[in-house]
N, CA, C and O atoms as CSV, one atom per row, in Angstrom:
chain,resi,resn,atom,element,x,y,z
A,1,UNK,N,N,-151.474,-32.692,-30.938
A,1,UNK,CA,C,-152.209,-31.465,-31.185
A,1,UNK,C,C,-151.262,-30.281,-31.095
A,1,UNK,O,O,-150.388,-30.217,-30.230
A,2,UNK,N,N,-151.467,-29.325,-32.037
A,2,UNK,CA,C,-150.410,-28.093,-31.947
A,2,UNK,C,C,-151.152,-26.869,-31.327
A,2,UNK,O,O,-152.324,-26.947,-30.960
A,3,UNK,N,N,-150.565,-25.980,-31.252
A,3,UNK,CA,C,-151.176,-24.857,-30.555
A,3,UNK,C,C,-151.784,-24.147,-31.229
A,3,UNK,O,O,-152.213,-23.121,-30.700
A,4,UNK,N,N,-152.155,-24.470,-33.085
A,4,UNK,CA,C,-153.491,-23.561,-33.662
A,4,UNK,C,C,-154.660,-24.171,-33.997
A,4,UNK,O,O,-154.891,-25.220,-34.598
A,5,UNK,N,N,-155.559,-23.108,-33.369
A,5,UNK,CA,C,-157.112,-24.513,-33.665
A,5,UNK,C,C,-158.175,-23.408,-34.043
A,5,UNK,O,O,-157.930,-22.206,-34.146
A,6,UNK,N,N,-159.401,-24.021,-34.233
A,6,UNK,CA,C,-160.393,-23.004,-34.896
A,6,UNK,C,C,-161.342,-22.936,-33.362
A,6,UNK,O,O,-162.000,-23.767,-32.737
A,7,UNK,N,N,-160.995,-21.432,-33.161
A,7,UNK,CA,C,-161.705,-21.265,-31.575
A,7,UNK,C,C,-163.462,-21.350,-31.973
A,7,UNK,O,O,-164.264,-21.945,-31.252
A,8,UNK,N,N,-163.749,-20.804,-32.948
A,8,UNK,CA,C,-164.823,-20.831,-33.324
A,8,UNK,C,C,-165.287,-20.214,-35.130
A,8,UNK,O,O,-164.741,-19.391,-35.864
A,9,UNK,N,N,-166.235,-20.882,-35.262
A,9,UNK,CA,C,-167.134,-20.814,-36.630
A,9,UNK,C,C,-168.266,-19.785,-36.604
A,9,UNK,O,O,-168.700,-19.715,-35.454
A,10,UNK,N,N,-168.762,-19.148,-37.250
A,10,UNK,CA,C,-169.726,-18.544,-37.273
A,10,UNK,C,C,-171.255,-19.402,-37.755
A,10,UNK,O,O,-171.148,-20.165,-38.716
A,11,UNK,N,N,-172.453,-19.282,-37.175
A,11,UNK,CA,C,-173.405,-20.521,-37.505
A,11,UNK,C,C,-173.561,-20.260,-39.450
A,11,UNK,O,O,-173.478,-21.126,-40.321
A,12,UNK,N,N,-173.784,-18.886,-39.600
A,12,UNK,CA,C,-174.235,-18.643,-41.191
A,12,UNK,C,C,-172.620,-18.724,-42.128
A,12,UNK,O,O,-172.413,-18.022,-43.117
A,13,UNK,N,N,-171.841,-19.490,-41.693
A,13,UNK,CA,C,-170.468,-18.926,-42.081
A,13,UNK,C,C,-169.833,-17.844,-42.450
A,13,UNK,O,O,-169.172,-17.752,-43.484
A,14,UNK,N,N,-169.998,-16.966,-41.627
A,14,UNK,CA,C,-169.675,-15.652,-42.078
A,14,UNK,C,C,-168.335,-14.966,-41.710
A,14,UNK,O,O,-167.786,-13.967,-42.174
A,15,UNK,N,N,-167.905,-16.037,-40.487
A,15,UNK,CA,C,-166.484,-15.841,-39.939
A,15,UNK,C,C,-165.765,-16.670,-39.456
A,15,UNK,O,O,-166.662,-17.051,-38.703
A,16,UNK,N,N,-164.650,-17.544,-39.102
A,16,UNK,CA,C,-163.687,-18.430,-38.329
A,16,UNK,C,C,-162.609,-17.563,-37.464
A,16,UNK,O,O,-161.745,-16.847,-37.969
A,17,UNK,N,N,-162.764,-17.705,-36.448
A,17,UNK,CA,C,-161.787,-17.323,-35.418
A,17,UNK,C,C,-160.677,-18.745,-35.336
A,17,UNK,O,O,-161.067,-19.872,-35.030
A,18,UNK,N,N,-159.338,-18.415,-35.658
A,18,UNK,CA,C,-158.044,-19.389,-35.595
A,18,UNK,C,C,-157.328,-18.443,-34.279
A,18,UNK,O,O,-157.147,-17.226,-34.224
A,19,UNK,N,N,-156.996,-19.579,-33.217
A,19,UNK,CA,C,-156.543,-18.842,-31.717
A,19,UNK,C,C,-154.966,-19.669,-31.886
A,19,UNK,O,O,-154.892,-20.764,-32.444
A,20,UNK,N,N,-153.919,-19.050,-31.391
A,20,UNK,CA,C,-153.205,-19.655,-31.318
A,20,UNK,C,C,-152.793,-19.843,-29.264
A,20,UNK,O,O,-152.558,-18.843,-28.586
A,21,UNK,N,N,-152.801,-20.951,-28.803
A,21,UNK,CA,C,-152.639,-21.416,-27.765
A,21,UNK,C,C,-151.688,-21.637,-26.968
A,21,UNK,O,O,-151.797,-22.071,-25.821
A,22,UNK,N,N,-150.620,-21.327,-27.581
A,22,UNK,CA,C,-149.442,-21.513,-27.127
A,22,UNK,C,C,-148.955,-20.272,-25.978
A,22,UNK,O,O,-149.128,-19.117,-26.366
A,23,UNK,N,N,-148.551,-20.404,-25.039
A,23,UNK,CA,C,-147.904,-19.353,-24.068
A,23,UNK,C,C,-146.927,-18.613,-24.117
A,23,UNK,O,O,-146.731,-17.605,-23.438
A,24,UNK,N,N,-145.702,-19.454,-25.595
A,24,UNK,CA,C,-144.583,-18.389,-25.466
A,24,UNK,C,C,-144.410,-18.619,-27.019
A,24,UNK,O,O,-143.399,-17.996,-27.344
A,25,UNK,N,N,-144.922,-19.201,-28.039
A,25,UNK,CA,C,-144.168,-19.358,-29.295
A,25,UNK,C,C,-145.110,-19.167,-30.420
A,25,UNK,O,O,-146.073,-19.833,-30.801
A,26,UNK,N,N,-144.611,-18.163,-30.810
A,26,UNK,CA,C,-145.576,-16.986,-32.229
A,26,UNK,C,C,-145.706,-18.181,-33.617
A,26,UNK,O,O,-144.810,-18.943,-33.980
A,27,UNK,N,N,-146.914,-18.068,-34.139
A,27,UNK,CA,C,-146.996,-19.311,-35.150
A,27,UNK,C,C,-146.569,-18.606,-36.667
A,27,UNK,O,O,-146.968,-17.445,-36.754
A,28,UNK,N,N,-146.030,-18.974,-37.541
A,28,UNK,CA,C,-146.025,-18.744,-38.421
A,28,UNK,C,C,-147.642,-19.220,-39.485
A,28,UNK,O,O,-147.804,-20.422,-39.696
A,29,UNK,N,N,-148.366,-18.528,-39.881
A,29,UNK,CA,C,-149.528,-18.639,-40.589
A,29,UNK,C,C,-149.242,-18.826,-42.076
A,29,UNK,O,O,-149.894,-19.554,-42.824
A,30,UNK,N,N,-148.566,-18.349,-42.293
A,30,UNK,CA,C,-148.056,-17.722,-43.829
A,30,UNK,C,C,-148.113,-19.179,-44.576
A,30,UNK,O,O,-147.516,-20.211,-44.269
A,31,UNK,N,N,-148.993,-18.942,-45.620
A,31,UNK,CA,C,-149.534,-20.304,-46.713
A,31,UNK,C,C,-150.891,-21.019,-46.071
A,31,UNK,O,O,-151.637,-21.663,-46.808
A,32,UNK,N,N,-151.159,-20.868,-44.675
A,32,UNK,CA,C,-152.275,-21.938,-44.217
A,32,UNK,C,C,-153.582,-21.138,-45.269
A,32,UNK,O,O,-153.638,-19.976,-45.672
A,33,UNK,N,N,-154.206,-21.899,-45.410
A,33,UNK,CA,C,-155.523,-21.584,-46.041
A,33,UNK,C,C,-156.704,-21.927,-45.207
A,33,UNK,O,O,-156.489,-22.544,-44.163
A,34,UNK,N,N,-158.070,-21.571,-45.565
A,34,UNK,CA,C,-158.968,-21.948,-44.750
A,34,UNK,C,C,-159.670,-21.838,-45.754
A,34,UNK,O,O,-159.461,-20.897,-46.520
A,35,UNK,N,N,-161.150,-23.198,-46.129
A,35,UNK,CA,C,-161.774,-23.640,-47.115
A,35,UNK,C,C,-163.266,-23.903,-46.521
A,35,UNK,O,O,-163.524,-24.697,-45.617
A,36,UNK,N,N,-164.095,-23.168,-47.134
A,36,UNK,CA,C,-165.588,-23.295,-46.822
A,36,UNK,C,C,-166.225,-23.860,-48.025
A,36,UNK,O,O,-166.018,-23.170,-49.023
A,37,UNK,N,N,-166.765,-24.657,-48.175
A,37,UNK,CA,C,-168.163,-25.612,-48.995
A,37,UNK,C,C,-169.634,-24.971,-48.675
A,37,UNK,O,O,-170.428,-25.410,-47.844
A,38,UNK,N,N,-169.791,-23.994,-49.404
A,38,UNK,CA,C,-171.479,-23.684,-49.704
A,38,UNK,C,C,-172.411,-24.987,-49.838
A,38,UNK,O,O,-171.719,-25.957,-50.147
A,39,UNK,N,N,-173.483,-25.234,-49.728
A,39,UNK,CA,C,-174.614,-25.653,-49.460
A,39,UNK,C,C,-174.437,-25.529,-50.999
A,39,UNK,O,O,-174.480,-26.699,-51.379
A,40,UNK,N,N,-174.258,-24.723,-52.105
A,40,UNK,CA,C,-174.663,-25.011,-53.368
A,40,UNK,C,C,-173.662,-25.662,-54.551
A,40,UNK,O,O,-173.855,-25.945,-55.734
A,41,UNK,N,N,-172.321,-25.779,-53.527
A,41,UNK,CA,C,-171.022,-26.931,-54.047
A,41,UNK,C,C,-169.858,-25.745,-54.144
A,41,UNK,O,O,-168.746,-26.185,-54.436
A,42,UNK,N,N,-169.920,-24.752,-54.006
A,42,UNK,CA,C,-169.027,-23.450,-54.243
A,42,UNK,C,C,-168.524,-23.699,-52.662
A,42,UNK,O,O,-169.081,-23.714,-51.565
A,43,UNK,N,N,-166.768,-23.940,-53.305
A,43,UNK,CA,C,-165.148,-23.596,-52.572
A,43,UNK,C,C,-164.931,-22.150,-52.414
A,43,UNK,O,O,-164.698,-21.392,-53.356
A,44,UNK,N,N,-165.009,-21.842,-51.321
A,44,UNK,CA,C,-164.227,-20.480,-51.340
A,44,UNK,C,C,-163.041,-20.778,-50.064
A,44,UNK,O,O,-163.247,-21.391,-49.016
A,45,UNK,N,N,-161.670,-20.092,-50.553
A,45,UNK,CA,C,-160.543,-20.661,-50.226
A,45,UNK,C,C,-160.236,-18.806,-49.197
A,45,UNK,O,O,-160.884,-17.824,-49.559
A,46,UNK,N,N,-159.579,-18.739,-48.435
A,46,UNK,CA,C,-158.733,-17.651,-48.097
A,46,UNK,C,C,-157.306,-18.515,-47.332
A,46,UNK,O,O,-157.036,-19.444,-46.571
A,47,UNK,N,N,-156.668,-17.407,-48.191
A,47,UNK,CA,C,-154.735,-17.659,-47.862
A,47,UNK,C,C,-154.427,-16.946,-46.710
A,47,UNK,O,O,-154.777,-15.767,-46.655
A,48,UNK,N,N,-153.875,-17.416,-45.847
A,48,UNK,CA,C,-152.977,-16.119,-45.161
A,48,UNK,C,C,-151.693,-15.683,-45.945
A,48,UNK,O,O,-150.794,-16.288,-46.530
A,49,UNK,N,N,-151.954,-14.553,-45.737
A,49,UNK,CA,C,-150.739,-13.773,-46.685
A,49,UNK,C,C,-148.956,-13.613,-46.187
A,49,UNK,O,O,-148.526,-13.667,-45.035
A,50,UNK,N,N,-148.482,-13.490,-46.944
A,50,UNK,CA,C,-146.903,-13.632,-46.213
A,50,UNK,C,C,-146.475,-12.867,-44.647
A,50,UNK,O,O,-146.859,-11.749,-44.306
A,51,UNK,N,N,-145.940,-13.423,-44.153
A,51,UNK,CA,C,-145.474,-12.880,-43.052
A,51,UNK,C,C,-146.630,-12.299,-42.045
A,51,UNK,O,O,-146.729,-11.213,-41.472
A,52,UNK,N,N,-147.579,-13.623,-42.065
A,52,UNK,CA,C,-148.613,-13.582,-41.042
A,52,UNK,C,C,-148.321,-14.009,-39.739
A,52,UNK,O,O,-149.109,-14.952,-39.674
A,53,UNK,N,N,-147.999,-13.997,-39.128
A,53,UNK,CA,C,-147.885,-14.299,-37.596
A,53,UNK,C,C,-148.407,-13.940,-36.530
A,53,UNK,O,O,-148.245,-12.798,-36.101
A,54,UNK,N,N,-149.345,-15.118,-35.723
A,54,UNK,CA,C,-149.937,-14.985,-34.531
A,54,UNK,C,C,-148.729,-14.962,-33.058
A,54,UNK,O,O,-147.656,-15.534,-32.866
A,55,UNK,N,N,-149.291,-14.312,-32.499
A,55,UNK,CA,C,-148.769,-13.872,-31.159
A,55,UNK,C,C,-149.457,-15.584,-30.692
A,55,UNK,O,O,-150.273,-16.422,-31.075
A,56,UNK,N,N,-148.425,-15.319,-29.585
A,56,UNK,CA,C,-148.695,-16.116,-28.230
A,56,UNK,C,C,-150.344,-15.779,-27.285
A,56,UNK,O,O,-150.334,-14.671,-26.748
A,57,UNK,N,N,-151.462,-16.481,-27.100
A,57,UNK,CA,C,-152.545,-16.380,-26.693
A,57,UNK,C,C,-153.448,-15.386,-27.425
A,57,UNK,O,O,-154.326,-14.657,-26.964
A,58,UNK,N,N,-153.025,-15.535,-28.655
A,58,UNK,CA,C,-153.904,-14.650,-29.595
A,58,UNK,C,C,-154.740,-15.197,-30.730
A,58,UNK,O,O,-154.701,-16.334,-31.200
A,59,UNK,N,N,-155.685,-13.935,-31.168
A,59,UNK,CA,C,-156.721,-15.077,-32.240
A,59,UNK,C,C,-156.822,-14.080,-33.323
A,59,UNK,O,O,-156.514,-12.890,-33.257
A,60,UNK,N,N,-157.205,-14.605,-34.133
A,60,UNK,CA,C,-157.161,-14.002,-35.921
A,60,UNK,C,C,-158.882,-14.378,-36.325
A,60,UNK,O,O,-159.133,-15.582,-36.381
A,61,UNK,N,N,-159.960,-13.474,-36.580
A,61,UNK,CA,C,-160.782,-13.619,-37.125
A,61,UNK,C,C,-160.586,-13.405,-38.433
A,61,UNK,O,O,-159.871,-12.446,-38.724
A,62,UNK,N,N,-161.119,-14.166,-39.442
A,62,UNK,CA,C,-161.384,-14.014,-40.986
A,62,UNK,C,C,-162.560,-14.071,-40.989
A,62,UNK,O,O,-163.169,-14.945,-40.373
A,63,UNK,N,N,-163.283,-12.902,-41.872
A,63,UNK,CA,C,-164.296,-12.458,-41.943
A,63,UNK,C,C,-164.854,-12.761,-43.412
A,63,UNK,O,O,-164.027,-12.330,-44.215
A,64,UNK,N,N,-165.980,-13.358,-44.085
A,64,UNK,CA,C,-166.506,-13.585,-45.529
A,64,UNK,C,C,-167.355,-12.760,-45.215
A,64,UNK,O,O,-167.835,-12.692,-44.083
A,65,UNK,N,N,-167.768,-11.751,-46.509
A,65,UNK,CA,C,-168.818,-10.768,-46.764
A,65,UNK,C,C,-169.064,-10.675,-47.877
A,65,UNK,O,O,-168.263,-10.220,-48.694
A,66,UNK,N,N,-170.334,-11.122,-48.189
A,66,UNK,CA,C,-170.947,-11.326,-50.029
A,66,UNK,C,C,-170.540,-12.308,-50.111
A,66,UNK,O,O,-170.468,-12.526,-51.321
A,67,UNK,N,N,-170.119,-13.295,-49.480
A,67,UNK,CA,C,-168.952,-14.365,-50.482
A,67,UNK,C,C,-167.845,-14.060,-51.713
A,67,UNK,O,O,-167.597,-14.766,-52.691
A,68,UNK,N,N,-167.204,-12.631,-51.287
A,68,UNK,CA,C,-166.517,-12.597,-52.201
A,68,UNK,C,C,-165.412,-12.022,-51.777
A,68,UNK,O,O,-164.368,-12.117,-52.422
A,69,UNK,N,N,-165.505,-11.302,-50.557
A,69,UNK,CA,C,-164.807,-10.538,-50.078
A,69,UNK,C,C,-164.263,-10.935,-48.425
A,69,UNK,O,O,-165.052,-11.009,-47.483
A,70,UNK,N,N,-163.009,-11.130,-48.320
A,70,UNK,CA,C,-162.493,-11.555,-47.173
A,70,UNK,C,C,-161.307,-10.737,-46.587
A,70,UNK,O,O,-160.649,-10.064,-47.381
A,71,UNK,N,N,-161.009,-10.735,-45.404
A,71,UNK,CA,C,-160.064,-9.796,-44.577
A,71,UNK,C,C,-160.540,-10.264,-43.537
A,71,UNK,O,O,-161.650,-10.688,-43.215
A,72,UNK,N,N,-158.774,-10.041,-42.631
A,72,UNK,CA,C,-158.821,-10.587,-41.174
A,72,UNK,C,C,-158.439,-9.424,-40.240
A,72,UNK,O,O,-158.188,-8.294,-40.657
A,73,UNK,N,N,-158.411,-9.831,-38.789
A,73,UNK,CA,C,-158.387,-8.859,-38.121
A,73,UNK,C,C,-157.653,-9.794,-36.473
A,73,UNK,O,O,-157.979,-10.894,-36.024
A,74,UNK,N,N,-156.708,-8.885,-35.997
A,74,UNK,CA,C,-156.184,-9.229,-34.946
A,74,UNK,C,C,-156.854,-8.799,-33.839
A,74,UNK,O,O,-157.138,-7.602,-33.819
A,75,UNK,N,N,-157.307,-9.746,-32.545
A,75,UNK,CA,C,-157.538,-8.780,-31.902
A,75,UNK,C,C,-156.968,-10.063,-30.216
A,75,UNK,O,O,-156.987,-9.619,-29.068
């Protein structure tokens, strides 16, 4: 097991929190994707974008809104 995991899902899928677990070593994100399956057969994909990197004990929410529109947020 590596130190990035999905801390949590949202029940209506509306968000995924990715935590990275590690205590001293920053993850490189850059290319991972994250892939949701609608109930009506519709893929919707989000990339992390270049030179994404999680901190040490930190988490990255990605947020879907409309299903069309996505952006993340450090916190």
């Amino acid at each position: 097991k590596g130190p990035i995991s999905i801390a949590e899902c949202d029940s209506q899928g509306k968000s995924v929190t990715v935590e990275n677990t590690s205590r001293s070593k920053s993850m490189v994100l850059t290319g991972w994707t994250i892939r949701q399956q609608s109930e009506n057969g519709e893929t919707l994909t989000y990339t992390f974008p270049d030179n994404c990197l999680l901190r040490p004990n930190h988490s990255i929410k990605v947020k879907i809104f409309y299903l069309l529109y996505l952006y993340f947020y450090f916190f």
